[in-house]
KOLKEVEX-698694 format. One line per 4 residues: their letters; for each residue z, y, x of N, C-alpha, C. Coordinates in steps of 0.2 Angstrom, whole numbers, plus 2048, in hexadecimal, padded with zeros to 3 digits. Example, Ala and Ser with C-alpha at 12.3 -4.5 7.8 and 13.67 -1.06 7.14 Angstrom:
2
as	827/7E4/842/827/7EA/83E/827/7F0/842; 823/7F5/840/824/7FB/844/827/800/840
// end
This chain:
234
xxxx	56D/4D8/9E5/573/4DC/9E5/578/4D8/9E0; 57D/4D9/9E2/585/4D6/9DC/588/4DB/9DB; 589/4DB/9D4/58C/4E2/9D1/58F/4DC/9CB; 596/4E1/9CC/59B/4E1/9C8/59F/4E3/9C2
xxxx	5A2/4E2/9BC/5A3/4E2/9B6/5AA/4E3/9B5; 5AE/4E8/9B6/5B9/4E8/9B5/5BA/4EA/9B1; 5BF/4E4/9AD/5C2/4E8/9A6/5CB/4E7/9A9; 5CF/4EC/9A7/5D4/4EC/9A7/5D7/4F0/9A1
xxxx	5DB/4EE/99F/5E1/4F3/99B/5E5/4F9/99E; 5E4/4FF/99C/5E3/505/99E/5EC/509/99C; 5ED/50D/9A2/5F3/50F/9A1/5F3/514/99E; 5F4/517/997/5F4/51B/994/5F5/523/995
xxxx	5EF/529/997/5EF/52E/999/5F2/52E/9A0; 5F2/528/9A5/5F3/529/9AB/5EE/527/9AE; 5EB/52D/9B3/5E7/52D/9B7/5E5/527/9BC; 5EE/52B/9C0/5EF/527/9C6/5F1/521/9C7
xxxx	5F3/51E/9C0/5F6/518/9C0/5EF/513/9BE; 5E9/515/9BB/5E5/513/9BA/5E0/511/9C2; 5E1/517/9C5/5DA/516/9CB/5E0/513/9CF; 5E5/512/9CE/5E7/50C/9D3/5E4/504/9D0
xxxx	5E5/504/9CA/5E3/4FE/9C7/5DB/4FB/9CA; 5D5/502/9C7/5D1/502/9C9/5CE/501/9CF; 5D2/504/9D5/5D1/502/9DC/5D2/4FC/9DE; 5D9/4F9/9DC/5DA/4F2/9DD/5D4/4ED/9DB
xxxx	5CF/4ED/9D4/5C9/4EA/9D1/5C6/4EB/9D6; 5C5/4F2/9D9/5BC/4F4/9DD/5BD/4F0/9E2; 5C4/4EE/9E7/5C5/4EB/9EC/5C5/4E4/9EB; 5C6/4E2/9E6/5C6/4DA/9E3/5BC/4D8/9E3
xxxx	5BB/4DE/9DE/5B1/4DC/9E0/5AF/4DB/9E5; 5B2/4E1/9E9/5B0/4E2/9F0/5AE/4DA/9F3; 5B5/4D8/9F1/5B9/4D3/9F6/5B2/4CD/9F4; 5B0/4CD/9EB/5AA/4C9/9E9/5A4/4CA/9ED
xxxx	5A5/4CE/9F0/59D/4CF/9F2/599/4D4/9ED; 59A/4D6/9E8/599/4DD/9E5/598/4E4/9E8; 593/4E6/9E5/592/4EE/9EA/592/4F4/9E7; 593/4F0/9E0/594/4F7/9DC/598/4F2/9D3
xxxx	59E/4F6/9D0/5A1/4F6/9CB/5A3/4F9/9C6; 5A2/4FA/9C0/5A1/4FF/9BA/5A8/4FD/9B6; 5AA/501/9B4/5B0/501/9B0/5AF/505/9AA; 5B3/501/9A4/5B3/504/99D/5B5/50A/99D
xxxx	5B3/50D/996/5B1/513/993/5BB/516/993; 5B9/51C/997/5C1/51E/997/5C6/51C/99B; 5C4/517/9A0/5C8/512/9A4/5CD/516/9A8; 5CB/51E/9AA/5D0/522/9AF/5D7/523/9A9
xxxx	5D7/522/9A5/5DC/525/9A0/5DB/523/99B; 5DB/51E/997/5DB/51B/993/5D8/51D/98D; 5D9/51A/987/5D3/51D/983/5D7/51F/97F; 5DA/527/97F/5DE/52C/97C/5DA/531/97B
xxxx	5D5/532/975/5D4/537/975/5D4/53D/973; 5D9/53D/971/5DE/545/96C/5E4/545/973; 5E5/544/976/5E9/544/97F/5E4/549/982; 5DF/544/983/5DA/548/987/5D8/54D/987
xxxx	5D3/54D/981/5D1/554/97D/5D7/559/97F; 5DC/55B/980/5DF/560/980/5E3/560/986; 5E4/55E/98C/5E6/55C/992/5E3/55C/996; 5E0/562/999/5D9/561/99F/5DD/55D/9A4
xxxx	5E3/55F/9A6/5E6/55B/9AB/5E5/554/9AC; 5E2/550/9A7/5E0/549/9A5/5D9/549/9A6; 5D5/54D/9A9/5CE/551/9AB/5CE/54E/9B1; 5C7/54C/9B2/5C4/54B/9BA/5C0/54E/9BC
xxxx	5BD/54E/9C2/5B6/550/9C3/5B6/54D/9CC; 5AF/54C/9CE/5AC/549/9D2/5B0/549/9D8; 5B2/54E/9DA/5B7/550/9E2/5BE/550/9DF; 5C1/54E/9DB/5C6/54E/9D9/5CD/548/9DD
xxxx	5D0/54A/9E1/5D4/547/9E7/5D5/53E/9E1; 5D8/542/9DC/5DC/53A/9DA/5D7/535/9DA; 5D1/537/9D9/5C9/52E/9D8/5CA/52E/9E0; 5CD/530/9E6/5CA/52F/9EE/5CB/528/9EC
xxxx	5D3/522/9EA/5D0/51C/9EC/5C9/519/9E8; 5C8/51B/9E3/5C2/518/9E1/5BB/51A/9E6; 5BB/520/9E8/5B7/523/9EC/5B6/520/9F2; 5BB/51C/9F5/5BD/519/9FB/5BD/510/9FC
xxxx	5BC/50E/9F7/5BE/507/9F5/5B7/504/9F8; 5B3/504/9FB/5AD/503/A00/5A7/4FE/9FC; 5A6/501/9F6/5A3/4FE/9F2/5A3/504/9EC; 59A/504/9E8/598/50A/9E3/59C/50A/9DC
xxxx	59F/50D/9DA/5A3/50E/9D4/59F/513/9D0; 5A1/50F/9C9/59E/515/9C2/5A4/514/9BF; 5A7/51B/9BF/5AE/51C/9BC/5AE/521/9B4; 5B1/520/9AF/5B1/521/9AA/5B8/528/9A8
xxxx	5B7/52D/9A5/5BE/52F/9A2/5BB/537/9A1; 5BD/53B/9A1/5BD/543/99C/5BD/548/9A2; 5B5/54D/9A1/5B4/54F/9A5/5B3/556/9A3; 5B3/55B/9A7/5B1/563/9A1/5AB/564/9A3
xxxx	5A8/566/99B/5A0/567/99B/59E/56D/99A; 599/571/998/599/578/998/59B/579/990; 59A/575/98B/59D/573/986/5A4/573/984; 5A7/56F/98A/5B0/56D/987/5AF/565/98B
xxxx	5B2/564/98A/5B4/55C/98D/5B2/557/98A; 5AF/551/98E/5A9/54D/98E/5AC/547/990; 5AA/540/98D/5AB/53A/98F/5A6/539/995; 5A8/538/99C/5A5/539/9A1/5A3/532/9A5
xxxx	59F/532/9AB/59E/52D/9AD/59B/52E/9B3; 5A0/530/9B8/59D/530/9BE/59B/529/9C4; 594/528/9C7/595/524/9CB/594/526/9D2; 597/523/9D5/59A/524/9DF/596/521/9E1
xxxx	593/522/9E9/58F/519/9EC/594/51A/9EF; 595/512/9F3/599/50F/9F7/59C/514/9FC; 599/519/A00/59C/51E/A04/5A1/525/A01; 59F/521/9FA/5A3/52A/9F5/5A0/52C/9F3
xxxx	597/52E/9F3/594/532/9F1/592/534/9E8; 592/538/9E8/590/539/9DF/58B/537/9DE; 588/531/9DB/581/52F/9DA/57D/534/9D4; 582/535/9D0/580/536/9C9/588/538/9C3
xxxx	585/53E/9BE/58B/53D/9BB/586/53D/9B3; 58A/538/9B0/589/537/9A8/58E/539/9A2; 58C/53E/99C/592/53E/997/58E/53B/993; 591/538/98F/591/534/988/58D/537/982
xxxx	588/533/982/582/539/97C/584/538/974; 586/532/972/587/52E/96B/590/52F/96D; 593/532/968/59B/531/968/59B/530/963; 59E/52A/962/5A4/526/95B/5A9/528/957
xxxx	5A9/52B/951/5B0/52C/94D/5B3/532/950; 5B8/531/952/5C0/537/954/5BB/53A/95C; 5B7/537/95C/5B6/53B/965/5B2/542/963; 5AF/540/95D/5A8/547/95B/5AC/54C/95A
xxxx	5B6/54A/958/5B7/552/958/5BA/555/95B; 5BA/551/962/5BF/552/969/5B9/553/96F; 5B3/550/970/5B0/54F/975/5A8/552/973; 5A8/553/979/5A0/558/978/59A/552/97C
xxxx	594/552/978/58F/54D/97A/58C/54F/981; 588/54C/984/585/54A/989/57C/54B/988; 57B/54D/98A/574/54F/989/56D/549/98F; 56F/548/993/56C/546/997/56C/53F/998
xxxx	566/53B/99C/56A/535/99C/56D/534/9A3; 56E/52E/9A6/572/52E/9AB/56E/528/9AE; 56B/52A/9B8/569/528/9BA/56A/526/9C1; 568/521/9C6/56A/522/9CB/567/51A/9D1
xxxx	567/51B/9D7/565/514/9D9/569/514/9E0; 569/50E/9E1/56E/50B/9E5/569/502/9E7; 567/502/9EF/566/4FD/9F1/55E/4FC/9EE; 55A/500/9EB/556/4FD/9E9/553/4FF/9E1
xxxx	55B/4FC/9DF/55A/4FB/9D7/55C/502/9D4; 55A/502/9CE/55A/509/9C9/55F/507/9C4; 565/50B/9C4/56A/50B/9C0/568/50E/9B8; 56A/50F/9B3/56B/513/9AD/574/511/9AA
xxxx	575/517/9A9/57B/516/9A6/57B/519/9A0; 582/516/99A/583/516/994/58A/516/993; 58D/518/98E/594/517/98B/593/515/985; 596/50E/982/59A/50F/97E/595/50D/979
xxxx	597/512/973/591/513/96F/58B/517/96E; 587/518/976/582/51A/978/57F/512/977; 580/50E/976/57C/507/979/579/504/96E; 57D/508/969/57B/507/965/577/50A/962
xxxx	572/50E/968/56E/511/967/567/50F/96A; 564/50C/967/55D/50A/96B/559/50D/970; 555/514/96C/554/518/972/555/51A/978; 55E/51B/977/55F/51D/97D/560/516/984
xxxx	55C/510/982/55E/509/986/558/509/987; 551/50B/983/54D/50A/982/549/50E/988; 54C/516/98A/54B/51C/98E/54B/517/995; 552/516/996/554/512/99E/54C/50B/99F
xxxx	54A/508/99A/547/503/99C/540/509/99E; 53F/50C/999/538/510/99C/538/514/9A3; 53F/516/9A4/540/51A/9AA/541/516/9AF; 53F/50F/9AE/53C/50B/9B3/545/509/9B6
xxxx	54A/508/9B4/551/508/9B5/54F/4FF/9B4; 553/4FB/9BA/555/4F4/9B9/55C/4F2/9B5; 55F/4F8/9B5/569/4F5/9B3/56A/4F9/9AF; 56D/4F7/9A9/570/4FD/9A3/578/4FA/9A7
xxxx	57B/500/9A6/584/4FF/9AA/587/504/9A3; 58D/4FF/99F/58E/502/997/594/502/99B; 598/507/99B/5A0/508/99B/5A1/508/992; 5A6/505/990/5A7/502/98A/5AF/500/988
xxxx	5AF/501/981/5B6/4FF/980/5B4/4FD/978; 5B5/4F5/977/5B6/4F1/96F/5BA/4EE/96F; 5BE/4EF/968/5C1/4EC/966/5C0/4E4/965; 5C8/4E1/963/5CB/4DB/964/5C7/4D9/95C
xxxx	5C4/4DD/957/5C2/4DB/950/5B8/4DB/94F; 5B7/4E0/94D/5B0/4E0/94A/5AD/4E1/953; 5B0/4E6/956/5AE/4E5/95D/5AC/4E1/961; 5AF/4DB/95F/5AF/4D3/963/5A6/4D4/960
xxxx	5A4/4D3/95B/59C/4D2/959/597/4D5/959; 59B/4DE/95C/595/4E1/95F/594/4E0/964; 598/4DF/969/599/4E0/96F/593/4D8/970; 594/4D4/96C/592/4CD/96D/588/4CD/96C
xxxx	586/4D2/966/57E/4D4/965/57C/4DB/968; 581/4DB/969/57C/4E4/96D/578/4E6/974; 57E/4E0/976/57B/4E0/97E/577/4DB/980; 578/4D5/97E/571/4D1/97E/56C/4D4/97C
xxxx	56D/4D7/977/568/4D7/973/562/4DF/978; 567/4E3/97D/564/4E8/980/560/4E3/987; 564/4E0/98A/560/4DB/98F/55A/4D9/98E; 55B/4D6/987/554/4D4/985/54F/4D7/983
xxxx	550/4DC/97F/54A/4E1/97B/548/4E6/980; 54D/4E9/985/54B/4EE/989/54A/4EA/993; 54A/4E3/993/549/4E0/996/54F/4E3/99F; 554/4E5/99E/559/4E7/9A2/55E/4E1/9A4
xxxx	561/4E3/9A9/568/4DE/9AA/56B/4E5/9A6; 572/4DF/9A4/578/4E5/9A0/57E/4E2/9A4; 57F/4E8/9A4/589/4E6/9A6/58D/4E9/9A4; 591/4E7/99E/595/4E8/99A/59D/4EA/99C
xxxx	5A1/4EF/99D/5A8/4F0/99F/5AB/4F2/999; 5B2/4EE/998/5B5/4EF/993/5BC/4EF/992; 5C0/4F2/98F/5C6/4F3/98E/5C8/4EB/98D; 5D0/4E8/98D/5D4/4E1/98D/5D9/4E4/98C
xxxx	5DB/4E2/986/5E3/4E4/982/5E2/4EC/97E; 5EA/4F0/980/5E7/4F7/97D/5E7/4FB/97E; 5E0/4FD/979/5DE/504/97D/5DE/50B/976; 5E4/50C/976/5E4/512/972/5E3/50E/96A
xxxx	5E0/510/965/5E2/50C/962/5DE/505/95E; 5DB/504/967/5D8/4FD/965/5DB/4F7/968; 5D9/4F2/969/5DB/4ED/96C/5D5/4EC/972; 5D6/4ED/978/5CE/4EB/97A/5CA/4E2/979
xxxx	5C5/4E1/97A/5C5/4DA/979/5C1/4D7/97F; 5C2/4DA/985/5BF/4D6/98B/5B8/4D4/989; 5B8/4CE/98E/5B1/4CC/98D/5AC/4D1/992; 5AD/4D4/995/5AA/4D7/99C/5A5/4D4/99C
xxxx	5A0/4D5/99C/598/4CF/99E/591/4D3/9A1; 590/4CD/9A3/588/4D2/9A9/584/4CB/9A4; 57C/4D1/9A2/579/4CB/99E/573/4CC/9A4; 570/4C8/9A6/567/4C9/9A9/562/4CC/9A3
xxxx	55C/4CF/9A6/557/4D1/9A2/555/4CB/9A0; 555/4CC/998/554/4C7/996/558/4C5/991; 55E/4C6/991/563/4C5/98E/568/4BE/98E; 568/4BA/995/56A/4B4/998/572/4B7/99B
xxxx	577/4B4/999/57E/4B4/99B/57E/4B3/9A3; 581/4BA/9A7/580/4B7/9AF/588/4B5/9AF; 58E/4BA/9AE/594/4BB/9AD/599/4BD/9A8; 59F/4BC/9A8/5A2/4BD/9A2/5AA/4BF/9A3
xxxx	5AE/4C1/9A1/5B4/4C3/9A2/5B8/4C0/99C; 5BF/4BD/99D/5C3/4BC/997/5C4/4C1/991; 5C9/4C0/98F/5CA/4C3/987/5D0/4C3/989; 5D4/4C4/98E/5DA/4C6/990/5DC/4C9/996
xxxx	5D9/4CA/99C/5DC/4CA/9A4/5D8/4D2/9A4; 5DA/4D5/9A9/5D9/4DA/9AD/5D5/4D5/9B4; 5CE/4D7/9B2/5CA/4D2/9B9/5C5/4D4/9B9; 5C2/4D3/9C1/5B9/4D5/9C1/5B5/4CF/9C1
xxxx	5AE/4CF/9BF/5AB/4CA/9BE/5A3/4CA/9C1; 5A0/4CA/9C5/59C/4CB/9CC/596/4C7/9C8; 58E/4C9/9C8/587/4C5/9C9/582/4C8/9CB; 57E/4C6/9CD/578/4C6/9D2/574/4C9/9CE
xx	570/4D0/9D0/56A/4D3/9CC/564/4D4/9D2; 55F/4D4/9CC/559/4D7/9D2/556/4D1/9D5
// end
C-alpha cells in the first residue's frame, strides 16, 4: 500500500477554507498513487486553541456536511480538529475509508501546556485497518509517550499515523529523535503530518516524513511548501 504524509499552513479558525486546502492534498496523493493521507494535529482549523475551546461552531463530528470534500476525495483520510466528548471538547481524529466510511474516531490522550485547560483527554486508543494493514493512531504529544506506541506495536498494528504540530525551534529536534526513534524500538512504519509556517503561536516546521519499521527514511517534505509526500508500506 502507498500512504501519504500533508502538511500545509492552515487557515486560522476556518474550517471551510482549510478542507478545501485539504481536499486539494487528498486529490494530489490520490493523483500519487496513495490510498490513504493523514494530516496534522488541528489541520480543520488551525492551531487556536482558546478559539476553539469556546466556539462549538469550529466543532466537527463524523456526518458533519462541511468534511463531504474530504469524505468524497476517493481515497482514506485521517482528519485532525475539536470534536465534543462526553467531557467538553477534545482534540479529535477522525479517520474515513476511501468510500467516506468512519473507520475509527481518536481523541488525544497526552495534551500539552494551554490544551489541559481547554481540552478534555481521550481515553482510548485509536484503531483501525484498511487493505490488510493495521493502522494506530496518535497526536502530537501522544508520541512522547512510550507506552502509548508501545500498545499499537502489541495490538499487532503495522503503521503508527502522528497528526502533529512542531515548532520551527526545539521542535525541529523532537520532531527529528522521537519518530525514528518509535519505528525503531516499537518496529512500526511512522508517518509524521505536520504544520509549515503558522500555526497559532508556532511556527510550523514541515518536514512531513514516513520512516519504515526500523527506523530508515522512506519520505520527507520541505521546511517550507504546503505538499504531500507518498511511500510504500507493507
Amino acid at each position: 500500500m502507498r500512504i501519504a504524509v500533508a502538511q500545509l499552513s492552515c487557515v486560522p479558525v476556518d474550517l471551510d477554507a482549510n478542507v478545501e486546502r485539504m481536499a486539494a492534498l487528498a486529490k494530489e496523493a490520490a493523483q500519487l498513487g496513495a490510498e490513504l493521507v493523514v494530516y496534522p494535529e488541528l489541520a480543520l482549523t488551525g492551531y487556536e486553541p482558546d478559539d476553539l475551546a469556546h466556539d462549538p461552531t469550529r466543532w466537527t463530528y463524523p456526518g458533519d456536511p462541511r468534511l463531504t470534500p474530504l469524505r468524497t476525495a476517493g481515497i482514506a483520510t485521517v482528519v485532525n480538529g475539536v470534536a465534543a466528548s462526553e467531557n467538553g471538547p477534545a482534540i479529535t481524529s477522525f479517520a474515513f475509508g476511501p468510500e467516506g466510511d468512519l473507520l475509527t474516531t481518536y481523541r488525544k490522550q497526552h495534551l500539552y501546556a494551554e490544551e489541559r485547560w481547554v481540552f478534555t483527554p481521550g481515553d482510548t486508543d485509536g484503531r483501525f485497518e484498511l487493505g490488510g494493514i493495521r493502522f494506530a493512531l496518535a497526536t502530537c504529544y501522544d508520541n512522547h509517550f512510550p507506552e502509548l506506541t508501545a500498545r499499537a506495536h502489541e495490538d499487532d498494528c503495522d503503521v503508527l499515523l502522528a497528526s502533529s504540530l512542531y515548532g520551527s525551534e526545539a521542535g525541529v529536534a523532537e520532531r527529528a529523535s522521537i519518530y525514528p526513534a518509535i519505528a525503531e524500538r516499537d518496529w512500526l512504519y511512522v508517518a509524521l503530518a505536520n504544520h509549515v509556517g503558522a500555526a497559532g503561536e508556532w511556527i510550523g516546521c514541515g518536514r512531513s516524513a514516513i520512516w519504515a519499521a526500523g527506523g530508515e527514511l522512506l519520505a520527507e517534505a520541505d521546511a517550507e511548501s504546503s505538499m504531500v509526500v507518498v511511500a510504500d508500506i507493507g
